[in-house]
C-alpha positions in Angstrom: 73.1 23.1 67.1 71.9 19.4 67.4 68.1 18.8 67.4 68.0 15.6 68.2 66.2 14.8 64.7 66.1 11.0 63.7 66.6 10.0 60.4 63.8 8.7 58.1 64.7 5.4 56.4 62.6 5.4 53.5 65.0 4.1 50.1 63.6 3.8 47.1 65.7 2.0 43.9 66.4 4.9 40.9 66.8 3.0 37.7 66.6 4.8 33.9 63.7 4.4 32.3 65.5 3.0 29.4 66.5 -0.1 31.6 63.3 -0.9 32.7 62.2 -0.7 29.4 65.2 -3.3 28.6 64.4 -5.0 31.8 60.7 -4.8 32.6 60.9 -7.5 35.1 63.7 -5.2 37.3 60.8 -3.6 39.3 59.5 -7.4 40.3 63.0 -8.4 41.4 63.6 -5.1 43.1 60.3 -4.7 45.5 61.0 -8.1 47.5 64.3 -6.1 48.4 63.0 -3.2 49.1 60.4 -4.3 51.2 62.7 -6.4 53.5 64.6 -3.0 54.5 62.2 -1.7 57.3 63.7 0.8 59.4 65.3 -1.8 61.9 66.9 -3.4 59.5 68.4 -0.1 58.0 69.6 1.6 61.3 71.3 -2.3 61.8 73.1 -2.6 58.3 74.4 1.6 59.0 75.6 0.9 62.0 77.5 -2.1 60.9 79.2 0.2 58.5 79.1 3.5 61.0 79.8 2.0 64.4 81.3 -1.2 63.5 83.5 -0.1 60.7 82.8 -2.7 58.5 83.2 -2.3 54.8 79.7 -1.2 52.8 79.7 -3.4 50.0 80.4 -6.2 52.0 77.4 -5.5 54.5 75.2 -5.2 51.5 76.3 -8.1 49.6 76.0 -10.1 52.9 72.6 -8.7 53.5 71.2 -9.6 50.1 73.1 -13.4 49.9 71.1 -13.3 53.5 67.5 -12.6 52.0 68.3 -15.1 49.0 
């Protein structure tokens, strides 16, 4: 039975702690990122992918050469 629910776009990066230790400045190169993917911009890259058939890593990797 379909509901009609929308998903939530809310992504968050999951890294081990023992990287960010090695890497403390991961977080500051990681939020610029993260807040550039508002929910527009997510249903946009999926539907690339979901309607337009186009390979995932290469949405993302254009995406991010995109945002610099």
């Amino acid at each position: 039975k379909r509901l009609g629910v929308q998903p939530i776009y809310a992504p968050a990066p999951v890294v081990r702690e023992s990287v960010l230790k090695e890497y403390p400045q991961m977080a500051q190169w990681l939020q610029p990122v993260f807040a550039s993917l508002d929910e527009k911009t997510l249903q946009q890259l999926n539907a690339s992918i979901a309607v337009e058939g186009l390979d995932a890593k290469k949405v993302a990797a254009d995406y991010l050469k995109q945002k610099g």
